[in-house]
N, C-alpha and C positions, 0 to 999 in steps of 0.2 A: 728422314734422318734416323741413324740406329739412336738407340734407348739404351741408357746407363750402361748396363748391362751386355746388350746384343750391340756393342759398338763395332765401327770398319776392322777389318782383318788386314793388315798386310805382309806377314811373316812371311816365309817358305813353309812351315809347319802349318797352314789354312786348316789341314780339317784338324789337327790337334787344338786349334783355337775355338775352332767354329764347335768342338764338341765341349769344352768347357764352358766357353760364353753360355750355348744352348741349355747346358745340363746347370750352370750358375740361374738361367732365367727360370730352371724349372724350380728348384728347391728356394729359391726365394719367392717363388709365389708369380714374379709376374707373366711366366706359362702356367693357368690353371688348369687343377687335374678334371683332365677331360675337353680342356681345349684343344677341336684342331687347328693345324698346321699345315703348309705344303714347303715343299720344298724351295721352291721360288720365293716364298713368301719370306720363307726363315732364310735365303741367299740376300734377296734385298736389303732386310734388316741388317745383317751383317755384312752387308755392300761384298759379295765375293760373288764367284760363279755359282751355281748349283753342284758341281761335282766334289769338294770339299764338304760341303754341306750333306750330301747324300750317304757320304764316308763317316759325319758325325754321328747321323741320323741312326745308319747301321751300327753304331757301340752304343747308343743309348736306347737304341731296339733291343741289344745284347743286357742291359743294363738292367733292362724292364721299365724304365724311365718313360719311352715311347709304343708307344701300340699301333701298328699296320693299318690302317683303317681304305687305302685303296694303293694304287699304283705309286703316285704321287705325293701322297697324304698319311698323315699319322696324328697322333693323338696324345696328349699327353694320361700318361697311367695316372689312376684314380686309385693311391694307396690305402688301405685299409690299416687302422690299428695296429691289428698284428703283423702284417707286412713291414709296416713300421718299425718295430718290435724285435722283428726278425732280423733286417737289417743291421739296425742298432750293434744285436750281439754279434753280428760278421764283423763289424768293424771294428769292436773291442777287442775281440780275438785277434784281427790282426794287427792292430795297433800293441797290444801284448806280445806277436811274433815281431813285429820289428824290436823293441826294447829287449828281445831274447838273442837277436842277431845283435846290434849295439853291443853288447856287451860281451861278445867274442871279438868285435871286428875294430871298434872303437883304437885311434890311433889318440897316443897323448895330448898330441896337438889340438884332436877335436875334444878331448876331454875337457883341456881347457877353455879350450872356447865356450862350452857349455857353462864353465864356471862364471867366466867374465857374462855371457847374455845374464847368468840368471844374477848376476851384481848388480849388473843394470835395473833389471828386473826390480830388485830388491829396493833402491833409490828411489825408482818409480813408485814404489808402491808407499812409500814414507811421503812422498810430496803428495799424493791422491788421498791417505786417509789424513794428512795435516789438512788441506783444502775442504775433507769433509767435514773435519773437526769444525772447520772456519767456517762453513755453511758457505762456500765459496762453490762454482763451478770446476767439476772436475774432467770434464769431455774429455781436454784437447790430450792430458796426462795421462787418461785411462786408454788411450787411443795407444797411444806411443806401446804403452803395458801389455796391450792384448798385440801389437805388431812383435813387443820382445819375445812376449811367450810364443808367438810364432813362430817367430824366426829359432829358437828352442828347440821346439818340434821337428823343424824344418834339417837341423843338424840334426839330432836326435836319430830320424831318418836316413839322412847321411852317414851316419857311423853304420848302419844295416848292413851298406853295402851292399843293398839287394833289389836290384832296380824294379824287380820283376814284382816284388813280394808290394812297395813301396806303389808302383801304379798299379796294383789291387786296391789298395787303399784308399787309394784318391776316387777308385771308378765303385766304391760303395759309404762313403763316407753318408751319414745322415742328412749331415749339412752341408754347403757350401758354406768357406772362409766368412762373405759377406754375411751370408744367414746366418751363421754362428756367431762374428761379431754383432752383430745387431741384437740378437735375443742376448745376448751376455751384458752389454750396454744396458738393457732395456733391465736385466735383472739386477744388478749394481744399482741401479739407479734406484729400484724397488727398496734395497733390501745392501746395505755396503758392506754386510759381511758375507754376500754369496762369495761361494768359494773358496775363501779363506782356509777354512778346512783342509783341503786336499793342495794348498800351497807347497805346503815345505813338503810334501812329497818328490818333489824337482830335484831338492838338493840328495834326497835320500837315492833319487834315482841314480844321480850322478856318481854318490858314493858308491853303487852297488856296480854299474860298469866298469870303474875304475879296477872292482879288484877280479872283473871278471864272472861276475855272479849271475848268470845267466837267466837261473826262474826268479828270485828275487826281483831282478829289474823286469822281467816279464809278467808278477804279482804287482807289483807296486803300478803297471801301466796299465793293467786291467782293472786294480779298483780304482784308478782317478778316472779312468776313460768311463767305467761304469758309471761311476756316480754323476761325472759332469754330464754324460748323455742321457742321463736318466732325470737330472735336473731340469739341464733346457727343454728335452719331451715334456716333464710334466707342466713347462712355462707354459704351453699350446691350451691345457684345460683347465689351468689350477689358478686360485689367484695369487700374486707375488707374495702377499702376505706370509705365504702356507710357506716358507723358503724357511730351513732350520736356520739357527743361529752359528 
């Protein structure tokens, strides 16, 4: 049976799936770095043929994600630190070129949309710190909050207009969505004013595409993107505590 993660594929897009699912199993851990793999093994898991999977296999070879280890077989890459590190800053820089295209391309209609997510946004986050107030469980609400702020992003990207720049992004991001939700969960839970900080940076974004301001909203998504990846990195060695106010 596939696992969470490595579930059946049945789309027309198979190795577009089969390379997400694969590269979602890497960055959350349950492909560890330096476990091998065969190809059959990882088509099973994911119930598809091999040839899908071979085409995954090849962009996350590209990716550096996986290492060649025979014909058949690869490996997952053992990132170091810095490697780490380095990636990180690809992905801030691009995540800062999408919010630099956004705010040439951005049509009113998606401006607004972005206003109403982050309304949402905004509700959500009033019933989450009341719930904290109450010493009440805030799961199910912080869930909805980290899907709006994605869905945020998700537009955000859309306004780019730049399909090419946008799957750069996806194929070095640090995390996978799940990974990310999860360490972000895990640090809320620590500490309920992570993040807070770099909140209303959303709305400042928003103003700054609207009038067209192109480094502005490319400044403003380089230092949230920094900070927040330099936060969840430092969750992996630091303890929650160490989490500024």
């Amino acid at each position: 049976m596939a696992s969470e993660t490595l579930r059946g594929l049945t789309a027309d897009t198979l190795a577009d799936r089969a390379y997400r699912a694969i590269r979602d199993a890497i960055t959350t851990g349950e492909l560890r770095p330096g476990q091998k793999v065969t190809e059959r093994g990882l088509a099973e898991r994911l119930s598809v043929s091999p040839t899908p999977v071979r085409e995954a296999i090849r962009r996350l070879e590209q990716d550096g994600l996986l290492e060649r280890t025979g014909p058949r077989t690869v490996q997952v890459t053992a990132f170091g630190d810095s490697a780490i590190q380095d990636l990180a800053e690809v992905e801030v820089a691009l995540r800062g070129m999408v919010a630099r295209f956004a705010a040439r391309h951005a049509s009113p209609a998606q401006l607004d949309h972005l206003d109403a997510v982050l309304d949402e946004a905004d509700d959500l986050l009033i019933v989450v710190k009341q719930r904290q107030q109450a010493g009440q469980d805030v799961t199910r609400h912080l869930d909805r909050l980290l899907d709006t702020m994605q869905r945020f992003n998700e537009v955000v990207e859309s306004c780019a207009r730049n399909p090419v720049l946008v799957r750069l992004l996806g194929q070095t991001r640090v995390f996978s969505w799940p990974e990310r939700r999860a360490r972000l969960i895990e640090r809320v839970a620590a500490n309920d004013r992570f993040g807070l900080d770099r909140y209303g940076s959303h709305r400042a974004l928003v103003r700054a595409l609207r009038v067209g301001d192109s480094a502005a909203a490319e400044a403003l998504v380089i230092e949230d993107a920094r900070g927040g990846l330099g936060d969840l990195l430092a969750a992996a060695t630091t303890p929650a505590t160490a989490e500024r106010p």
